[in-house]
TIMI-750991 format. One line per field, with one value per residue (C-alpha): residue in one letter; chain; y, x, z. Coordinates in pm, 1 decimal. Each point is the difference from the previous one (the first is absolute). Layout:
<atoms>
residuo = (A,...) $
cadena = (A,...) $
Y = (Y,...) $
X = (X,...) $
Z = (Z,...) $
</atoms>
This chain:
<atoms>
residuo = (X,X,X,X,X,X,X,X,X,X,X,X,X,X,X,X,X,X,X,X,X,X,X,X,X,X,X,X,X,X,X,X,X,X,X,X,X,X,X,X,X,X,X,X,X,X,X,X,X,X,X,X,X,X,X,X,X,X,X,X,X,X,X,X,X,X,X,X,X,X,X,X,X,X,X,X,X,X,X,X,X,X,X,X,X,X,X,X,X,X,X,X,X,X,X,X,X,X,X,X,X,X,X,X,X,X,X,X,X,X) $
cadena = (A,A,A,A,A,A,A,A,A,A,A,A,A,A,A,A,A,A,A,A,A,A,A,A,A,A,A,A,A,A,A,A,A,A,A,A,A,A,A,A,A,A,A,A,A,A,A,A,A,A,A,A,A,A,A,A,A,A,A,A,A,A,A,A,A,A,A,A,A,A,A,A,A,A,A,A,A,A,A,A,A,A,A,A,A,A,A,A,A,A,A,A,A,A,A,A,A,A,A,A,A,A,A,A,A,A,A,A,A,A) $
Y = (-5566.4,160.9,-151.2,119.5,-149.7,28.1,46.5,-350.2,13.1,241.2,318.4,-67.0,-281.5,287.6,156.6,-372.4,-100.7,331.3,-67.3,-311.8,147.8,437.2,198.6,-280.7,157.0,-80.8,49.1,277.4,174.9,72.4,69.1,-355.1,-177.4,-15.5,-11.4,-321.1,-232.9,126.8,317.1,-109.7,-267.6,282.8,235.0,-289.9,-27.0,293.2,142.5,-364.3,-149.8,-348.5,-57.7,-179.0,-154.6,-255.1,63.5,-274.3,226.7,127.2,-324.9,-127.8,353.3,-58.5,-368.8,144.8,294.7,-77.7,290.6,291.2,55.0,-366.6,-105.9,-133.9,-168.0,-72.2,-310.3,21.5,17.0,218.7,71.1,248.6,256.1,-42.0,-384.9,165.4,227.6,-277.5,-290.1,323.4,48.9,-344.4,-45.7,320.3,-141.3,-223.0,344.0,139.3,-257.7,-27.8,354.8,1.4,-331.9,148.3,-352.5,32.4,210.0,-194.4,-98.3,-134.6,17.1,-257.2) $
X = (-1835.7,18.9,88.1,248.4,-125.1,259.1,24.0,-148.4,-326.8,-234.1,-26.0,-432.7,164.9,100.7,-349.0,-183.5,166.6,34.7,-266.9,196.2,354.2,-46.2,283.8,46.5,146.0,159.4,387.1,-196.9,-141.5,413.5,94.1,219.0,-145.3,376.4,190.5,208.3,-79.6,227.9,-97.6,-339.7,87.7,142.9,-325.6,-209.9,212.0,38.9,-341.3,-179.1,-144.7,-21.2,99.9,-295.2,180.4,-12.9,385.7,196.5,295.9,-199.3,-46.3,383.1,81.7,-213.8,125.9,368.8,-15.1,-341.9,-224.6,-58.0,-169.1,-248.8,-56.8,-352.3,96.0,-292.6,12.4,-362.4,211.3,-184.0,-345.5,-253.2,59.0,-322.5,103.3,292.1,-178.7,-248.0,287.3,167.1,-331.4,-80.9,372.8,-26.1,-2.5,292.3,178.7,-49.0,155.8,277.4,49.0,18.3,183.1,376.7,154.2,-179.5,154.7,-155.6,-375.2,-72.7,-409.6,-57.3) $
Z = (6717.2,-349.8,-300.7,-291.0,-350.9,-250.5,-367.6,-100.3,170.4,-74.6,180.8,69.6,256.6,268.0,-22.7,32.5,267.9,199.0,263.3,123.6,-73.8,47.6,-131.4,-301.8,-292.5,-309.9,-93.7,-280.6,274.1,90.9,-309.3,9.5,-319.3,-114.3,266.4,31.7,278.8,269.4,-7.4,64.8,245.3,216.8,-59.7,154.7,285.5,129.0,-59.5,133.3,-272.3,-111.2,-376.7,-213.5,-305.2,-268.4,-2.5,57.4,98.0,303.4,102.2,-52.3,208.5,305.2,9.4,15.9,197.7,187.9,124.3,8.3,-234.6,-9.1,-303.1,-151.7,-357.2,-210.4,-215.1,-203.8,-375.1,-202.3,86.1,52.2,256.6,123.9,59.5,209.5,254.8,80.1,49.9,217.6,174.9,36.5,207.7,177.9,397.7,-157.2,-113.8,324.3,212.5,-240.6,64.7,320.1,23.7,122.5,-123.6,-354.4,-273.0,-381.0,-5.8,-357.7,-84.0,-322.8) $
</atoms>
């Protein structure tokens, strides 16, 4: 279960949450800062991660084409990342089952 941050969420968020999620990692970590969001939709796929986001367009793709990759779109507005990783933290059993839920493919955290 590893987790793909992408460009709007701070890269710290991979490192924080890395003894719940190993192998998180952010799109920077890829080189895929600019990359458009198919690109990067097919990056998580195939290599198993689940996209983090506060991109709406994530969300509007997995509710389309469904999974993989899941989806986890995070509605907190603008905030502190530290705010983030503990509303992350707080939901991770929630993250895992939605994972891991084959009928699943959009949680949104708020």
């Amino acid at each position: 279960m590893k987790l793909l941050f992408d460009q709007n969420l701070s890269s710290k968020l991979a490192f924080a949450l890395s003894s719940a999620f190993p192998g998180s990692k952010h799109l920077k970590d890829f080189d895929l800062t600019r990359e458009q969001d198919e690109p990067i939709w097919t990056f998580a796929a195939s290599q198993g991660f689940t996209i983090v986001s506060k991109d709406s367009d994530f969300m509007h793709l997995s509710m389309v084409r469904g999974h993989p990759p899941k989806v986890v779109h995070v509605r907190l507005g603008n905030c502190p990342t530290s705010r983030i990783s503990a509303r992350l933290l707080a939901e991770v059993q929630a993250i895992q089952d939605f994972i891991l839920d084959e009928r699943t493919s959009l949680l949104i955290i708020e």
